[in-house]
TIFI-725998 format. One line per 8 residues: number of its first residue (from 0); their letters; for each residue z, y, x of N, C-alpha, C. Coordinates in pm, whole numbers, plus 50000, padded with zeros to 5 digits. Last residue first. Layout:
BEGIN
NUM> A> Z:Y:X:Z:Y:X:Z:Y:X | ...
end
This chain:
BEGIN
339> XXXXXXXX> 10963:44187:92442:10837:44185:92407:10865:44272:92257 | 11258:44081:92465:11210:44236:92578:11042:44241:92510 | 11329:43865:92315:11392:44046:92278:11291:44111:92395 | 11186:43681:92425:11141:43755:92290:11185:43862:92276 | 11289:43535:92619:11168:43635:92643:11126:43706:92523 | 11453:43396:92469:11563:43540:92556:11389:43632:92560 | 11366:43116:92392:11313:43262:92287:11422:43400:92349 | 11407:42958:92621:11273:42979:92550:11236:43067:92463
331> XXXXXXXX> 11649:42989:92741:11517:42988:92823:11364:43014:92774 | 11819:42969:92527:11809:43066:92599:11681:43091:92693 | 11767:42705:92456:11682:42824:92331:11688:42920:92426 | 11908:42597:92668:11738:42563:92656:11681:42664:92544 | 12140:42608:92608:12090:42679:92776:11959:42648:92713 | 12179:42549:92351:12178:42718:92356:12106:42768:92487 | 12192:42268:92428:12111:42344:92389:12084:42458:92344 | 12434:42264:92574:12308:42249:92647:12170:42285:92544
323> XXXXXXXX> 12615:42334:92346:12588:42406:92513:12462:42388:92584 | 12606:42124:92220:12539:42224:92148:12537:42300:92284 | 12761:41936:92314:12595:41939:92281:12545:42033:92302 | 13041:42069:92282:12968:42034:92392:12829:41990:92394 | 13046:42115:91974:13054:42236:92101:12948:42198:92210 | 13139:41916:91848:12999:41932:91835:12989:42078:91976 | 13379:41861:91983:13269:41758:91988:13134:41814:91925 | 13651:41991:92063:13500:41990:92166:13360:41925:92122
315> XXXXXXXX> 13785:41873:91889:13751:42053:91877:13612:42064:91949 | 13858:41687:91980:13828:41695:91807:13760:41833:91840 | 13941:41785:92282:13823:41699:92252:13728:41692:92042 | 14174:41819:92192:14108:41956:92249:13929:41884:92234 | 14281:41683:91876:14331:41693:92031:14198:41831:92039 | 14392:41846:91558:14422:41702:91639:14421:41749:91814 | 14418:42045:91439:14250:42004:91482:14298:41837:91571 | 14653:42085:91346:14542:42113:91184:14446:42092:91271
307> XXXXXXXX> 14744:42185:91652:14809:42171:91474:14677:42184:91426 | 14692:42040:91914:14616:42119:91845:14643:42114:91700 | 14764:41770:92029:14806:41920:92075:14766:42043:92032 | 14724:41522:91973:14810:41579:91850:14842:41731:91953 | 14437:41276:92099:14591:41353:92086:14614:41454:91958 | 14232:41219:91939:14241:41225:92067:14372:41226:92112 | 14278:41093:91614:14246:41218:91713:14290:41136:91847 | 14253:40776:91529:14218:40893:91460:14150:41056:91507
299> XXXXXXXX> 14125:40516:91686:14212:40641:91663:14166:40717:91599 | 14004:40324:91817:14088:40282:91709:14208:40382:91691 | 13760:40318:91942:13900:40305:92044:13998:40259:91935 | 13567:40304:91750:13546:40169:91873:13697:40214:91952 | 13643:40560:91645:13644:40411:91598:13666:40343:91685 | 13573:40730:91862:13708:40728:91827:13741:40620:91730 | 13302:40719:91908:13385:40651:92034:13522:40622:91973 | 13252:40822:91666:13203:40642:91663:13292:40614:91789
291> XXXXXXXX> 13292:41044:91665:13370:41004:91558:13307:40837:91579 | 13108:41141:91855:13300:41138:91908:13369:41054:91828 | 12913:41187:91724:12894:41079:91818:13021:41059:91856 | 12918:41349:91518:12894:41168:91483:12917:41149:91629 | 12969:41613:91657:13064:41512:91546:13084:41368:91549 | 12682:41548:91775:12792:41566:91865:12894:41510:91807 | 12491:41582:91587:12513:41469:91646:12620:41428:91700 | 12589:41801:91434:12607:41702:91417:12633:41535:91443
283> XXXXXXXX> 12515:41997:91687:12688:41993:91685:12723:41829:91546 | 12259:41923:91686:12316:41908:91797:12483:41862:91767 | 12182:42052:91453:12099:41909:91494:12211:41870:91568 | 12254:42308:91432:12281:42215:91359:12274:42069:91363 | 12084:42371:91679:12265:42386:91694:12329:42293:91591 | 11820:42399:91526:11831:42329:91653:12058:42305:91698 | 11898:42541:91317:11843:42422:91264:11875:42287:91440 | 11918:42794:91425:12019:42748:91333:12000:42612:91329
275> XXXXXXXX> 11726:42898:91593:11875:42801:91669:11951:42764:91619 | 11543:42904:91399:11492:42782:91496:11664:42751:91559 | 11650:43105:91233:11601:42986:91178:11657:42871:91297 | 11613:43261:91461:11747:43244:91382:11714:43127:91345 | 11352:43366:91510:11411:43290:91569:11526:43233:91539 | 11330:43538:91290:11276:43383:91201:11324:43291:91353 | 11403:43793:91369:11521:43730:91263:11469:43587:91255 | 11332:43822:91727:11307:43805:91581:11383:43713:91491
267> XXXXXXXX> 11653:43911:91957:11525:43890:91898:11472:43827:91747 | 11926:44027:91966:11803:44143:91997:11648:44080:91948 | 12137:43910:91962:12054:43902:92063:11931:43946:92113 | 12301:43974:91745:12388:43983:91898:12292:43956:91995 | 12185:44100:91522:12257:44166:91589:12303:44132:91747 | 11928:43874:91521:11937:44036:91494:12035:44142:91570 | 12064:43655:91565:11907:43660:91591:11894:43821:91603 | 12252:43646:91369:12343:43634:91501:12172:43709:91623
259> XXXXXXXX> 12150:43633:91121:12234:43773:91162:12292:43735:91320 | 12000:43372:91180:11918:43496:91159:12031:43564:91208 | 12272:43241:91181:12173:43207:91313:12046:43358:91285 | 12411:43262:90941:12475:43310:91032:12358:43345:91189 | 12173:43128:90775:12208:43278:90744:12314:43342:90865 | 12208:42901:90890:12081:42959:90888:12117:43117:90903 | 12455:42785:90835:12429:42844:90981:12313:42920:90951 | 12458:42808:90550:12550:42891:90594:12500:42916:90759
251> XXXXXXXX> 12260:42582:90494:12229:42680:90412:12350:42818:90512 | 12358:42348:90649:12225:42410:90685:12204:42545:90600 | 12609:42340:90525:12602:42342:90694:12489:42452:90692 | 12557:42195:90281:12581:42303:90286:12623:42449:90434 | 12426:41968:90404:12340:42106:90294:12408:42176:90317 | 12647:41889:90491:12539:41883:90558:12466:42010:90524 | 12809:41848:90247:12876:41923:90312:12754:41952:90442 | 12618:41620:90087:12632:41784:90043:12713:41888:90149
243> XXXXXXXX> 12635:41443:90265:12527:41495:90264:12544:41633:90194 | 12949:41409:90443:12838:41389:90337:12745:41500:90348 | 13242:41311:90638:13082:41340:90629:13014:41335:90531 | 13395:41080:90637:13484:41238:90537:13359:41302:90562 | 13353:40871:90761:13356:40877:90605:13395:40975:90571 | 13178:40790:91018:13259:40961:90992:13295:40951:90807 | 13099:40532:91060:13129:40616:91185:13205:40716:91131 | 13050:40452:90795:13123:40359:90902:13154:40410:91023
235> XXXXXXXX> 12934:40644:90637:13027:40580:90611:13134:40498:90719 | 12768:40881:90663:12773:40755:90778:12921:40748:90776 | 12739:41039:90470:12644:41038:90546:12687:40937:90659 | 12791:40969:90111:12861:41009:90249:12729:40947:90364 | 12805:41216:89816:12695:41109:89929:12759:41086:90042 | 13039:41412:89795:12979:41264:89703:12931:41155:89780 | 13135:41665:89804:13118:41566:89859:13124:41468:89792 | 13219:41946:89659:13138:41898:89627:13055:41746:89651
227> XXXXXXXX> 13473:42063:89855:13476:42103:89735:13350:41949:89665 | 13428:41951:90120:13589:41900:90031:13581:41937:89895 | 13176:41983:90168:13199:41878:90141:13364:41854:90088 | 13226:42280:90174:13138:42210:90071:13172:42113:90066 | 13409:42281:90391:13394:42309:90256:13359:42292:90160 | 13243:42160:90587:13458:42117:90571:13386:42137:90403 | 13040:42273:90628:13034:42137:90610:13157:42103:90541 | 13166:42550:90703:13090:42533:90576:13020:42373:90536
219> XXXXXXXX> 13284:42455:90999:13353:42498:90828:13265:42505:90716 | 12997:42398:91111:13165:42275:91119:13271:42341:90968 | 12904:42678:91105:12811:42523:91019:12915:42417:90993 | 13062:42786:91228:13017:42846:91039:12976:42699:91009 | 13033:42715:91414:13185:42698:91451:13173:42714:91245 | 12795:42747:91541:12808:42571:91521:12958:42587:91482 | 12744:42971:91521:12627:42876:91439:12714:42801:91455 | 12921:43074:91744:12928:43125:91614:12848:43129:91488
211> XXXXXXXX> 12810:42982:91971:12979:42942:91944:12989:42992:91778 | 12556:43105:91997:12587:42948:91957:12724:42890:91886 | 12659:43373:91979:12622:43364:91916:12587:43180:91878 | 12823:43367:92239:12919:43394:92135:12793:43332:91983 | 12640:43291:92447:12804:43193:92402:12817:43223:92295 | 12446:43496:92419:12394:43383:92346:12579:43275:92334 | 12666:43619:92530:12644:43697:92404:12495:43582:92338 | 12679:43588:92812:12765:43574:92743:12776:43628:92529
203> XXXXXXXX> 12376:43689:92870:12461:43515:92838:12557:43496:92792 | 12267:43858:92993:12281:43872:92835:12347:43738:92776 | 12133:43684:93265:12186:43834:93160:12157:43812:93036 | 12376:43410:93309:12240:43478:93319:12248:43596:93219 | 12606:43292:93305:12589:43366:93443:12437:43404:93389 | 12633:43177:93101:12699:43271:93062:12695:43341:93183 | 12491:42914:93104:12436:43013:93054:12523:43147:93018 | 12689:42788:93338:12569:42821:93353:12440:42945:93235
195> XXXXXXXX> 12851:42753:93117:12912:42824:93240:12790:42887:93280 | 12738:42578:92954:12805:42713:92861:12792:42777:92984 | 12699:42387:93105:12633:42380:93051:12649:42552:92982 | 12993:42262:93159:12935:42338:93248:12781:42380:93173 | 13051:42089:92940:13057:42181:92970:13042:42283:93012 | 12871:41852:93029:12819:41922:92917:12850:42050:92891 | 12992:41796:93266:12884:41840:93253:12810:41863:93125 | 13269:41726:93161:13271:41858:93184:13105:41923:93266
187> XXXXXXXX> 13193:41529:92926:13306:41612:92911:13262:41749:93007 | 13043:41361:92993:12973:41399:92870:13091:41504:92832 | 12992:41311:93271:12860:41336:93215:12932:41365:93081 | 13278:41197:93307:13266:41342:93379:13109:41363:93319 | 13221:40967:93119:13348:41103:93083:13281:41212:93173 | 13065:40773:93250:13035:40835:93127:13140:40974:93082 | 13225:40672:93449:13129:40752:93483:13063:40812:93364 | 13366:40521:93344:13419:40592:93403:13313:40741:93456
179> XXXXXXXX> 13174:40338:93210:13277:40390:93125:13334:40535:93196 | 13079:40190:93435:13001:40273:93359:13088:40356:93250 | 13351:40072:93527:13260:40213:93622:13173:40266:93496 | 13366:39907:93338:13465:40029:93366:13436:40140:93459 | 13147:39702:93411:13213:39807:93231:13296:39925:93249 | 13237:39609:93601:13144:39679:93616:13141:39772:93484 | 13460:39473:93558:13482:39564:93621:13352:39631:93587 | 13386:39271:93366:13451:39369:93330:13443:39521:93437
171> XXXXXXXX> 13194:39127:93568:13135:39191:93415:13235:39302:93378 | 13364:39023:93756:13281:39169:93746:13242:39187:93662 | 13683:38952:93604:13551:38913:93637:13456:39080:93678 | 14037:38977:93761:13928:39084:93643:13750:38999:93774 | 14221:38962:93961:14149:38810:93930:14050:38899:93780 | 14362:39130:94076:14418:39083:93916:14319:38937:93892 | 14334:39262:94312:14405:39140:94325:14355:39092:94169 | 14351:39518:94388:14439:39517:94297:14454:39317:94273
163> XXXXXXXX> 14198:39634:94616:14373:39613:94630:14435:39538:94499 | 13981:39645:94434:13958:39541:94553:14123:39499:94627 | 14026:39827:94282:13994:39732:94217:13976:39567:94323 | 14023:40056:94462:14154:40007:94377:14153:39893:94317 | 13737:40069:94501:13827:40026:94633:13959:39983:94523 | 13594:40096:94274:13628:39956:94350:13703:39944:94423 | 13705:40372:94217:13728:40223:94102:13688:40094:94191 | 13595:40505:94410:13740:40513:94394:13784:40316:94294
155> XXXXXXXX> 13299:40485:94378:13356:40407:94472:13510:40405:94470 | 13281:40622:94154:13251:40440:94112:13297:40376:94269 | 13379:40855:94168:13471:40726:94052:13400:40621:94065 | 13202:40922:94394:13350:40910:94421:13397:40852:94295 | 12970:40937:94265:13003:40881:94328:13110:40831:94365 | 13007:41175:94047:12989:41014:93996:13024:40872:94138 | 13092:41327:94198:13144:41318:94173:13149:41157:94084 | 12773:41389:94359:12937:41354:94418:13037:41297:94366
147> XXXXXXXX> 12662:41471:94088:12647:41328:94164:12729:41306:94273 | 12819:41708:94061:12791:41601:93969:12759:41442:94025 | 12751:41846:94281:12913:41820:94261:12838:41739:94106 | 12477:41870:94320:12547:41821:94356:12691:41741:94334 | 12440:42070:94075:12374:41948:94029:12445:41818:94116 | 12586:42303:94194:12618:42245:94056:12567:42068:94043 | 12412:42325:94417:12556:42301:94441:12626:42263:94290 | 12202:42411:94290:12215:42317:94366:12332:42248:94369
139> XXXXXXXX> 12260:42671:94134:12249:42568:94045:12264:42426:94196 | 12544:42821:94375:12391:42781:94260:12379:42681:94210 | 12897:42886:94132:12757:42841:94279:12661:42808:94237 | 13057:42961:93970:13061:43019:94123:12928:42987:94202 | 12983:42783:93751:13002:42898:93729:12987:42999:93851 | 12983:42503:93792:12816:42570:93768:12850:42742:93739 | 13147:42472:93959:13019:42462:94054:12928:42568:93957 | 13339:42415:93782:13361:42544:93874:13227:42604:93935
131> XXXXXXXX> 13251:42173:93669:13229:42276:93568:13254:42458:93668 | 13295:42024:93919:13189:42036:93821:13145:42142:93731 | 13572:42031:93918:13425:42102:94044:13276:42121:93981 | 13688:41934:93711:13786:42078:93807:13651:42107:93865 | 13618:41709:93737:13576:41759:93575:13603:41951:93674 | 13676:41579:93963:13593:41600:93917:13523:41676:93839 | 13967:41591:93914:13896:41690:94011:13743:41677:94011 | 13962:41394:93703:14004:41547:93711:13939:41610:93801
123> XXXXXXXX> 13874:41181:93822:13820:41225:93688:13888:41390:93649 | 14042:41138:94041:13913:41152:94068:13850:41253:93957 | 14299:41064:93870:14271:41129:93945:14125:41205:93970 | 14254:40803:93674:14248:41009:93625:14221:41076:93734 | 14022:40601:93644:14124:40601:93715:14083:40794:93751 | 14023:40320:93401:14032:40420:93432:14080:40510:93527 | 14000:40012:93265:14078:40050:93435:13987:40231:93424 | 14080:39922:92936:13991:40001:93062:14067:40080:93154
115> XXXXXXXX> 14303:39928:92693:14253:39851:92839:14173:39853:92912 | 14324:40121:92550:14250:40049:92504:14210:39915:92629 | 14450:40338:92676:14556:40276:92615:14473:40135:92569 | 14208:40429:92874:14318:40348:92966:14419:40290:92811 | 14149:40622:92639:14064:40428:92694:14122:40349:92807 | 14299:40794:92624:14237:40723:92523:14210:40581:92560 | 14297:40891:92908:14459:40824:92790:14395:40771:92702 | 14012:40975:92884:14115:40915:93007:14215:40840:92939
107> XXXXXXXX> 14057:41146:92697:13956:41062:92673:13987:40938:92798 | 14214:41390:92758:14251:41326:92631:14194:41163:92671 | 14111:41478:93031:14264:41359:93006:14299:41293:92840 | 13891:41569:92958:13899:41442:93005:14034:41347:93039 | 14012:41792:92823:13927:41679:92753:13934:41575:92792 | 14141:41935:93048:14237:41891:92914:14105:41745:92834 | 13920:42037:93170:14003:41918:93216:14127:41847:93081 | 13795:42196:92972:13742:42071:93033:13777:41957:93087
99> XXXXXXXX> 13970:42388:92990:13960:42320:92849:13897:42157:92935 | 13997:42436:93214:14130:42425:93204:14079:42341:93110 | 13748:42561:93262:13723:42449:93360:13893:42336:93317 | 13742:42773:93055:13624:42643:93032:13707:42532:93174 | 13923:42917:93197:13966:42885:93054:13876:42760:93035 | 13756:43036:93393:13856:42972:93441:13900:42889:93292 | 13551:43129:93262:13537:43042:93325:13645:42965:93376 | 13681:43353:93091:13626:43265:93014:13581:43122:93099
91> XXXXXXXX> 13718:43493:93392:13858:43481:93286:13778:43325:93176 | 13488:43606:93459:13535:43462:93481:13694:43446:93440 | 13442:43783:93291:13379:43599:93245:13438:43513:93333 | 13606:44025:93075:13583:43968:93177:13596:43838:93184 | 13478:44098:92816:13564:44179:92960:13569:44099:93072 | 13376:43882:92683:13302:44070:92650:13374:44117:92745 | 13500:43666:92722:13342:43670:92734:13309:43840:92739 | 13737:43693:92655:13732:43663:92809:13577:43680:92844
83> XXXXXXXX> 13743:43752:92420:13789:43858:92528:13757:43852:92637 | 13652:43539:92278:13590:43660:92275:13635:43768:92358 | 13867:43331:92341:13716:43312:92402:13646:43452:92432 | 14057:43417:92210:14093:43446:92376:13942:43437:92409 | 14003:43439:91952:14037:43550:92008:14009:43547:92164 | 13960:43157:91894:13856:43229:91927:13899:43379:91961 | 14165:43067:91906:14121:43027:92031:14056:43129:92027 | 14357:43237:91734:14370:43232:91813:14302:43219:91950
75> XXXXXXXX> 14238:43102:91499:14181:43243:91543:14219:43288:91655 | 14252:42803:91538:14149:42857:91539:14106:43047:91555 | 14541:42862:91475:14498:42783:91579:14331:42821:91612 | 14514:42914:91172:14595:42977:91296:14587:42959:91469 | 14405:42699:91094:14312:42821:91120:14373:42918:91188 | 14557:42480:91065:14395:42493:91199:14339:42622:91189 | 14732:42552:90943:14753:42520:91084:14605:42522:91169 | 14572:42523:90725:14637:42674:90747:14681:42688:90862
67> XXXXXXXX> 14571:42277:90713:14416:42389:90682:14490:42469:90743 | 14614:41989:90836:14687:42050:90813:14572:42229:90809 | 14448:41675:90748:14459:41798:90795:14518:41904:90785 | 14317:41461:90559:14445:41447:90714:14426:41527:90799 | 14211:41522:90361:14128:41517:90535:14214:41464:90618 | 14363:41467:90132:14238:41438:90144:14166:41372:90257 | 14623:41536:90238:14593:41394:90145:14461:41357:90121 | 14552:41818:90269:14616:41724:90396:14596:41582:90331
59> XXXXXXXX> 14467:41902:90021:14392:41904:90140:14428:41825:90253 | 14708:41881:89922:14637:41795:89849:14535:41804:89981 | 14898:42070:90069:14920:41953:90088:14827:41789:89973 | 14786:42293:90047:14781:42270:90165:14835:42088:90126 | 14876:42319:89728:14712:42319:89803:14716:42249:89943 | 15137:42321:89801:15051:42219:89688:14892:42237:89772 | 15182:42564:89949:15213:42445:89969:15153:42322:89890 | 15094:42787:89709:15005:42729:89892:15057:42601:89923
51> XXXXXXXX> 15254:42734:89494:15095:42665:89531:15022:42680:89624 | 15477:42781:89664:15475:42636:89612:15359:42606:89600 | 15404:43039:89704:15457:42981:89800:15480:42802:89761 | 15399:43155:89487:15327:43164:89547:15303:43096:89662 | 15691:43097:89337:15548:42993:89325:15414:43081:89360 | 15811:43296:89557:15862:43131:89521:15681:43039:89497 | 15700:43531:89482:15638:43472:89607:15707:43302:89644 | 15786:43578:89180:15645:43543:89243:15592:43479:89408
43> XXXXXXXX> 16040:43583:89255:15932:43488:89124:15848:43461:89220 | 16101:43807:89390:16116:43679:89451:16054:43587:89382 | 15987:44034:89201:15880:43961:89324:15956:43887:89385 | 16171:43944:89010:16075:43912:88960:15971:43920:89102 | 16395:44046:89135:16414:43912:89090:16203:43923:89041 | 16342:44332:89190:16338:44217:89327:16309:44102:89265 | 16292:44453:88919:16211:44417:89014:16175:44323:89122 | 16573:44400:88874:16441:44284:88781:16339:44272:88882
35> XXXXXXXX> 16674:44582:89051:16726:44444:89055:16589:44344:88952 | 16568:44797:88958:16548:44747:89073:16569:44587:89124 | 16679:44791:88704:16521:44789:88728:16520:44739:88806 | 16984:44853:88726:16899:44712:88648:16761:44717:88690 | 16963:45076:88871:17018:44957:88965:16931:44812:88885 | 16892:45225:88688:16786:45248:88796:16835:45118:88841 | 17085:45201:88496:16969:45131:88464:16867:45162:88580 | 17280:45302:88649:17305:45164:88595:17173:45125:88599
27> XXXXXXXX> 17208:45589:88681:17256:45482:88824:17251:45336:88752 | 17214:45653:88397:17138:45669:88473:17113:45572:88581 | 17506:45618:88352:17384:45497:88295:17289:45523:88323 | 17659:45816:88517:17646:45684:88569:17579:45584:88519 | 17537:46015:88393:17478:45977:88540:17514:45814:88556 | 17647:46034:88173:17509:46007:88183:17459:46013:88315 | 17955:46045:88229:17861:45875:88178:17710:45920:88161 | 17902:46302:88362:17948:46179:88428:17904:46096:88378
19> XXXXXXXX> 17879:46471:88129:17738:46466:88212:17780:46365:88332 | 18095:46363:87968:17955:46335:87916:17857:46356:88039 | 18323:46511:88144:18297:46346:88131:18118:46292:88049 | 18226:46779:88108:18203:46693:88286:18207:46527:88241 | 18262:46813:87879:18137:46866:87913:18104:46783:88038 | 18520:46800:87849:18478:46646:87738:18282:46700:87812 | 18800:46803:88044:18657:46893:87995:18572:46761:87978 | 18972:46679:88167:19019:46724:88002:18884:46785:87977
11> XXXXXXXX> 18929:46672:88448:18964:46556:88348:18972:46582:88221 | 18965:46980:88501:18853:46888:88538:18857:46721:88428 | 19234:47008:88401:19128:47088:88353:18995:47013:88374 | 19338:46865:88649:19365:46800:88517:19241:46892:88440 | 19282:46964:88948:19168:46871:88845:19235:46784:88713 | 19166:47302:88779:19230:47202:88861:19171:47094:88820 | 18822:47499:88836:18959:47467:88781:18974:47355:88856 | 18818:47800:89091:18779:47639:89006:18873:47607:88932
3> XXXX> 18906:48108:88976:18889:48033:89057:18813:47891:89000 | 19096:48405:88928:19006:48340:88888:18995:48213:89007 | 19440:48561:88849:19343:48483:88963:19251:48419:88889 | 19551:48845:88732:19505:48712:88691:19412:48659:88799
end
C-alpha cells in the first residue's frame, strides 16, 4: 500500500480544507474591507482638511490681499539663506545684500518711471552695486565716498540726458526728478549698507540676526493681532490694514523676543532687550508707514509681484531698512555691555 498526499479530487471532497479555505478567505475579505474604510476615511479627512486650509487661506487673502501660506514659504526660505550666509560665511550674506539692494531699486525705479518721472536705472544700479559693496570690502571712507559719487553721477547723468532730450520739460520738473533720483540710492542701498557695515564688526553678524529677529516677530505679531483683534486703525490714509491693537500687540511680542535675543545671541543685560525692542519697533514702524505713503502717492499696491504672499523685494525691505541703521547705533552703544 503506498502512502502519500492526497489527490486533488480527495483534496476537493475534504469538507476540513474547504472550511479552513472560506475562513481564510473572510479573513482576507474583511482585512481588505478595513483597509479599504481606512484609506476611504483618511482620504475624508485630508479632502476637508484641505478645503478648510483653503477657506482659511482664502478669507485671509479677502482680508489682506495676501496669500499666508505663500509668504511663509517664501519667508523660511529667505531666512534660511540669510542665516547661513551670516553664521558661515559673510561675504556670501554680502554678496546676497548688494543683489537684494539692487533688486529694490529697480522695483522703485519701474515704480516712478511708470508714474512719469525721468528716472534714469542705469547709474541707479551701479550705484546701489558700490554703495552697498563699499561698506562691506572698504573703509568706512571709501563707503561714505561712493555715496556722494554716486549722488553725483545721477544728478549729473539726469541733466546731461535731459539736455539731449529736447522735450521742452520746465526746470521745476526737472529739478523734481533729480531730487527723486537721488532719494532711491539714500533710502535703498545706503540704508542697506548700513547691515554690511555692522556685520564687519565683532560679533556683528549676530546683532543682524538678532535685529532681523525683533523686527521680522514685531511685522508678524502686528499681522496677527491685528487680523485677529484690529479695530483702531493707526493711519487710515497711509496703511488702513495698520491698527493700534496689531501695534500693542508688536510691542508685547518684540519685547519678549528683544530680552531672549539680549541674553542668548548677544551676551548683554536682559533690560537692554527692552531698549532694542522698543528702539527696532520705532524704526521698522516708521519704515512700514513710510513705503506705505510712497506706494499711495504712486498708486500701487506692491512694488512688483516677485515675492508670493509679500508682493515685491522692497514690501519686504521696508521696515528692515531703518531698522539697519539703528541696530549700527544700539551696536555702538550697549556691544560695551557684554564685556563689563
Amino acid at each position: 500500500m503506498v502512502t502519500g498526499a492526497p489527490d486533488d479530487d480527495q483534496r476537493q471532497d475534504d469538507p476540513a480544507a474547504d472550511s479552513s479555505r472560506d475562513g481564510d478567505d473572510a479573513t482576507a475579505g474583511s482585512l481588505h474591507d478595513r483597509l479599504s474604510s481606512a484609506r476611504d476615511d483618511f482620504e475624508h479627512r485630508v479632502d476637508r482638511a484641505r478645503d478648510q486650509f483653503d477657506a482659511t487661506n482664502e478669507r485671509i487673502k479677502k482680508r489682506t490681499g495676501r496669500d499666508l501660506f505663500a509668504a511663509i514659504g517664501v519667508g523660511v526660505l529667505a531666512a534660511a539663506a540669510v542665516l547661513a550666509s551670516l553664521l558661515f560665511v559673510k561675504w556670501a550674506f554680502a554678496i546676497l545684500a548688494v543683489g537684494i539692494a539692487a533688486l529694490g531699486v529697480f522695483e522703485l525705479t519701474r515704480a516712478l518711471q511708470a508714474r512719469g518721472r525721468r528716472i534714469d536705472l542705469v547709474p541707479q544700479l551701479i550705484g546701489a552695486v558700490i554703495i552697498v559693496s563699499a561698506a562691506f570690502w572698504f573703509p568706512t571712507a571709501v563707503h561714505w565716498t561712493a555715496v556722494f559719487v554716486t549722488l553725483a553721477v545721477i544728478i549729473v547723468w539726469r541733466v546731461l540726458v535731459q539736455m539731449s532730450a529736447r522735450d521742452g520739460r520746465v526746470y521745476a520738473s526737472i529739478f523734481s526728478d533729480i531730487i527723486v533720483g537721488c532719494f532711491i540710492p539714500l533710502y535703498v542701498p545706503f540704508l542697506a549698507s548700513s547691515a554690511l557695515v555692522l556685520v564687519r564688526q565683532d560679533g556683528g553678524e549676530m546683532w543682524i540676526i538678532a535685529f532681523l529677529l525683533v523686527v521680522v516677530v514685531a511685522d508678524t505679531a502686528a499681522y496677527a493681532t491685528g487680523l485677529s483683534f484690529g479695530r483702531h486703525k493707526m493711519a487710515p490714509r497711509i496703511s488702513p490694514g495698520k491698527t493700534w491693537e496689531g501695534f500693542a500687540g508688536a510691542a508685547v511680542v518684540s519685547n519678549i523676543a528683544g530680552i531672549a535675543a539680549a541674553i542668548f545671541l548677544l551676551g548683554i543685560p536682559w533690560w537692554t532687550g527692552i531698549i532694542i525692542a522698543l528702539a527696532l519697533l520705532g524704526s521698522a514702524t516708521m519704515g512700514d508707514l513710510g513705503e506705505s505713503m510712497i506706494k499711495r502717492d504712486l498708486g500701487i499696491k506692491d512694488m512688483s509681484s516677485w515675492l508670493p504672499g509679500h508682493g515685491g523685494v522692497l514690501d519686504r525691505l521696508d521696515s528692515i531698512l531703518p531698522s539697519a541703521v539703528v541696530a549700527l547705533a544700539l551696536f555702538h552703544f550697549l556691544s560695551p555691555l557684554g564685556a563689563a
